[in-house]
C-alpha positions in Angstrom: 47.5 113.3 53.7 48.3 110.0 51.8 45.7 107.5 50.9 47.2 104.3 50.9 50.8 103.2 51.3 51.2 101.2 48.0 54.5 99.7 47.9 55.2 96.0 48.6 56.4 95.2 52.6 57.1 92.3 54.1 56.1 92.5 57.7 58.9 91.7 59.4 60.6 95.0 57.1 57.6 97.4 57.8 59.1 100.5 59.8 57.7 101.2 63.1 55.6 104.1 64.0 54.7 105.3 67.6 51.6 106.7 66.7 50.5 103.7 64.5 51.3 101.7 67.9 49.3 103.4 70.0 46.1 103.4 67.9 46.2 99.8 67.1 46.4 98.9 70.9 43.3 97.4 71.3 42.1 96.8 67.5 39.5 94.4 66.1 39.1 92.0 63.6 36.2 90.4 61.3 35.7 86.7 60.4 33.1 84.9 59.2 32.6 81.3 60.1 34.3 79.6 56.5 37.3 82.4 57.1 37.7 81.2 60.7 38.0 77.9 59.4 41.3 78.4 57.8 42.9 80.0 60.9 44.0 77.0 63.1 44.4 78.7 66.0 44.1 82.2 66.6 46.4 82.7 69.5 48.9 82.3 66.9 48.0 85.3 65.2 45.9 87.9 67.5 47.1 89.0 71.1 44.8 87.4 74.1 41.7 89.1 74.9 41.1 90.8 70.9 37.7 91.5 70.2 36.5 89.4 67.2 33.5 90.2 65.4 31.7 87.3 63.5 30.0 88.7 60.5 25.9 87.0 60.0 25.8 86.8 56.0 22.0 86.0 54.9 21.7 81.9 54.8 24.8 81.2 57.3 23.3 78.7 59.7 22.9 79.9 63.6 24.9 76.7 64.3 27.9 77.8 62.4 27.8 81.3 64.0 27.4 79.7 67.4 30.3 77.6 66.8 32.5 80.0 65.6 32.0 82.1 68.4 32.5 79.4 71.1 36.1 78.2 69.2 37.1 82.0 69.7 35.8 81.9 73.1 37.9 79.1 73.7 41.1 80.2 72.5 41.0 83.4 74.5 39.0 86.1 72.2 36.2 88.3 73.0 33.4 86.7 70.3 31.5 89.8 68.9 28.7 88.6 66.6 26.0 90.6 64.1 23.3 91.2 64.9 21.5 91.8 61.6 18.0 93.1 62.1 16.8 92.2 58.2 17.5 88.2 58.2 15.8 87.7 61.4 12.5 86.4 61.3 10.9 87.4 65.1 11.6 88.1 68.5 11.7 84.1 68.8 14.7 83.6 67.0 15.8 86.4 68.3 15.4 85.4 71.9 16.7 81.2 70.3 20.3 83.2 68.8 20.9 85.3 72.2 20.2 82.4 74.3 22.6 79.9 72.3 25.1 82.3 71.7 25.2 83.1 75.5 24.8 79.7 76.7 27.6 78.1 73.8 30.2 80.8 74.0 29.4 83.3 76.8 28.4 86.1 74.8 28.5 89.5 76.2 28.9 91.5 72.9 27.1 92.6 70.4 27.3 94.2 66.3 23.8 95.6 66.2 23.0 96.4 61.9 20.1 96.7 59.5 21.7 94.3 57.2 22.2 93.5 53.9 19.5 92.6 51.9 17.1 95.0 50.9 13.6 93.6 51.7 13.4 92.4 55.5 13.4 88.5 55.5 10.8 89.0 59.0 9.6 91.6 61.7 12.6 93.6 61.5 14.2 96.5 60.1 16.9 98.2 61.9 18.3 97.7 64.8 16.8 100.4 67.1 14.1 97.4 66.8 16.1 94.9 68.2 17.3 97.0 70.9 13.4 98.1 71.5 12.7 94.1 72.2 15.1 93.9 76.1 16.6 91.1 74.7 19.7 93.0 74.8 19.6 95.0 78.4 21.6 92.3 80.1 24.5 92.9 77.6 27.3 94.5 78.8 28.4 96.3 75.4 26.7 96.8 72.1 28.0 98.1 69.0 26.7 99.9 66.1 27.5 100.6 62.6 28.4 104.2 61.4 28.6 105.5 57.9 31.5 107.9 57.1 30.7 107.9 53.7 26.8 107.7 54.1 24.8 104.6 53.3 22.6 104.3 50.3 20.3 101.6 51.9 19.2 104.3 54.5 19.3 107.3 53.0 19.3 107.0 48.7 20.8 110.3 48.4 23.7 109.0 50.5 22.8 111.7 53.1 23.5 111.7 56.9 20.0 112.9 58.7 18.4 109.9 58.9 21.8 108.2 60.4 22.8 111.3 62.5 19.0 111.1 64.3 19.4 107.2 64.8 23.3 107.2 66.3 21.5 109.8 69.2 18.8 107.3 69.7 21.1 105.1 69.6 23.2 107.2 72.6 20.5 107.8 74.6 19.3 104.4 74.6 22.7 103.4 75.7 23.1 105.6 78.6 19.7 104.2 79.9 20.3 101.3 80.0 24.3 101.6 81.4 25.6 99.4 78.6 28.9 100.5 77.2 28.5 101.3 73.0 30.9 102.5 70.6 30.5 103.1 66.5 31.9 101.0 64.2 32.3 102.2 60.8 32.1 100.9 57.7 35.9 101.1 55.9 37.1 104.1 54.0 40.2 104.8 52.6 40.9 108.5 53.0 41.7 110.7 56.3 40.5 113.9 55.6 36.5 112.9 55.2 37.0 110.7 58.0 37.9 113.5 60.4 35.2 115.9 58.8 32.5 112.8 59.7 33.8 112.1 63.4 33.5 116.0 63.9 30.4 115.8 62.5 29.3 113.3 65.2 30.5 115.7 67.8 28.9 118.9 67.0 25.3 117.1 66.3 26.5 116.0 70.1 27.8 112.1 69.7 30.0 111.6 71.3 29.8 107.8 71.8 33.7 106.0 70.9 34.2 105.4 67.4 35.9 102.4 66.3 37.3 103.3 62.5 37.0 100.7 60.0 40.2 99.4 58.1 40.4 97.3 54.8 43.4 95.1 55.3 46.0 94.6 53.5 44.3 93.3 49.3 45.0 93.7 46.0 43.2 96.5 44.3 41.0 94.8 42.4 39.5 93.3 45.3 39.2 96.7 47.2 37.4 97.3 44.3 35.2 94.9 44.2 34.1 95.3 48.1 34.0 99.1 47.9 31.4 98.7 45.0 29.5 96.1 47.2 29.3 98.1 50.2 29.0 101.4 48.6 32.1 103.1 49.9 31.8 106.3 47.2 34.2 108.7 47.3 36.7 106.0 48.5 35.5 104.0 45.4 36.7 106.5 43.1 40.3 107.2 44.8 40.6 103.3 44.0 39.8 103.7 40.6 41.6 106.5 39.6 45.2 104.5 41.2 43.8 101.6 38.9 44.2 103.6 36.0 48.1 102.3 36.7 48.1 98.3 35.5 51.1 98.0 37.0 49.6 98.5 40.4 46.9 96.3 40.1 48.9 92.7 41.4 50.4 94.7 44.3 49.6 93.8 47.6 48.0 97.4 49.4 48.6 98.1 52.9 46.6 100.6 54.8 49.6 102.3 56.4 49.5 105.7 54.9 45.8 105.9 56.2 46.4 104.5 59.4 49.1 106.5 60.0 47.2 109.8 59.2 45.0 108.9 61.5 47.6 108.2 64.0 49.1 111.9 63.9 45.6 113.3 64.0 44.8 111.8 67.1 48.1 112.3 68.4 47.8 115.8 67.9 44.1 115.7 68.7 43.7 113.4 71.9 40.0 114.3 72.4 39.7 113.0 68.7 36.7 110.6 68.7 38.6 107.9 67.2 39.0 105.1 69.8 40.4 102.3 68.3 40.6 100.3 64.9 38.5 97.7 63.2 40.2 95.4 60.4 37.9 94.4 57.5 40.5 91.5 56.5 39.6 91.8 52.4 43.4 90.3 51.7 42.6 87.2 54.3 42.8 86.8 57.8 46.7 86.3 58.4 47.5 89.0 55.6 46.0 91.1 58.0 47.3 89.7 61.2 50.9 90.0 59.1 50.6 93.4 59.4 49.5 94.6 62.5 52.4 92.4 64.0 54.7 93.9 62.1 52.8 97.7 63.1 51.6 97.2 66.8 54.9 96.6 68.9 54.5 94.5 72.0 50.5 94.6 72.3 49.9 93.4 68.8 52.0 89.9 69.3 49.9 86.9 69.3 48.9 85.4 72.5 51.4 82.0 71.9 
C-alpha cells in the first residue's frame, strides 16, 4: 500500500478514481474561527449541507466560536463544534456554550474530546463527563475522537485499553439515549495500521461508524510539525524517513495514495467500519477544498 502520493497535481489534472468518489461522498472538514476568516464564503468551496467542525483551541473566545458556527449555519453547513472537556470551567459554562451555540446557530452537533492541555483548566476531564452532565441528550448526534495510533495523553505507553473501555462507554451511552455517534480519528498517514485499528474496534465489539481522519494536502515540513504536536508516531516516522529527500521537502503532499488505499479496502470490504472522511486542512482551507473537487465527482462541487 502507498503512503502518500507525493508528486505535484494541480486539481483540475488529478485523475479520477471511483472508489476515492465514493468514500469522500459525505466528507468533513476542520476550521477554526481565524481559518474561517479567510474563506469568504464557503458555498464556494464545500458542497451544501457538509459537516464542518469548528476546532475550541484553549483561550479562543466563546463569542468567536459562536460566530463562526452561525456564519456556516448561514451559508448552508452543518456547524460541528468541540467540545473540549479540559478548558471548561463547570457545568455553567457548559450549560452558557450549549445554550448560545443552539440559540446563535442552531446547533445540533457535537465533537465531544478531553483536550489539549494537560492539567484541566475546571471540573472536567474527559468527555464521558460532559456526556454524564444531560446537557447533551437533546442532541441529535455526537462525535468522538478515536486514536488509531494511541494517544499519549490517555495512556503514556501509547496503549489502547483505557481508549478501547471508554469508546464502549461511549456506545452504550449512545444507544441509550438514541443519539446518532460516530468516531472521528485523529489523522494518520498509513493504511495498513488503520485497518488493523478499525478491526480492532470490531472484535472488542465497536461497531459505532468511524469517520477516518485525513491531513490535507501540506508541505512536509508542516506534516511534521503537526504529527509531532499531536503525537501521530508511527506516522511521524514514515514522514521523516521521506524527509531524508531535501528535494521533497517544498513539494506540495496530497493524501491520494492513502485515500485511495482506503478506498479499495472498503470497496472490497463494504462492512469495513470506515464511514466517511474527515480533512485536517494542515495546507489551508482551499488547498484542501482544491482537492476534493478535483477527487469527489459531482457530490464534492461547491454548493454555488
Amino acid at each position: 500500500m502507498s503512503l502518500l502520493n507525493f508528486r505535484r497535481t494541480s486539481p483540475s489534472a488529478a485523475p479520477q478514481n471511483a472508489q476515492v468518489e465514493a468514500l469522500l461522498q459525505g466528507f468533513s472538514i476542520e476550521v477554526m474561527p481565524r481559518t474561517a476568516e479567510k474563506i469568504a464564503d464557503f458555498r464556494q468551496i464545500l458542497p451544501a449541507g457538509t459537516r464542518v467542525y469548528i476546532a475550541h483551541i484553549d483561550g479562543t473566545p466563546i463569542a468567536d466560536m459562536v460566530a463562526t458556527a452561525s456564519r456556516l449555519r448561514a451559508e448552508g453547513m452543518e456547524p460541528m463544534p468541540h467540545f473540549p472537556a479540559r478548558i471548561i470551567a463547570n457545568r455553567a459554562e457548559l450549560a452558557d456554550w450549549i445554550a448560545r451555540y443552539q440559540g446563535e446557530a442552531d446547533i445540533r452537533e457535537a465533537l465531544m474530546l478531553g483536550g489539549g492541555v494537560t492539567t484541566p483548566n475546571g471540573d472536567y476531564d474527559n468527555s464521558m463527563q460532559l456526556l454524564e452532565t444531560g446537557l447533551f441528550d437533546g442532541f441529535r448526534r455526537l462525535h468522538v475522537a478515536g486514536h488509531p495510533e494511541g494517544n499519549r495523553d490517555i495512556a503514556a505507553d501509547g496503549g489502547q485499553e483505557i481508549i478501547l473501555k471508554a469508546l464502549q462507554w461511549k456506545q452504550d451511552f449512545a444507544r441509550e439515549k438514541g443519539i446518532d455517534m460516530a468516531i472521528v480519528t485523529q489523522f494518520a498517514f498509513e493504511a495498513k495500521p488503520i485497518i488493523a485499528w478499525v478491526q480492532s474496534l470490531r472484535d472488542q465489539g465497536i461497531d459505532l461508524p468511524v469517520h477516518l481522519g485525513v491531513a490535507g494536502p501540506a508541505k512536509l515540513q508542516t506534516l511534521i510539525k503537526f504529527a509531532i504536536a499531536c503525537g501521530v508516531g508511527a506516522s511521524l516516522k514514515v514522514l521523516q524517513k521521506r524527509a531524508k529527500d531535501v528535494s521533497k521537502l517544498l513539494v506540495p503532499f496530497e493524501p491520494t495514495g492513502l485515500v485511495s488505499d482506503i478506498a479499495a479496502y472498503k470497496a472490497e470490504n463494504p462492512d469495513f467500519g470506515v464511514e466517511r472522511l474527515h480533512f485536517f486542512p494542515l495546507g489551508g482551507i482551499k488547498s484542501n477544498t482544491d482537492w476534493t473537487i478535483a477527487q469527489g465527482g459531482a457530490s464534492c462541487q461547491p454548493a454555488i
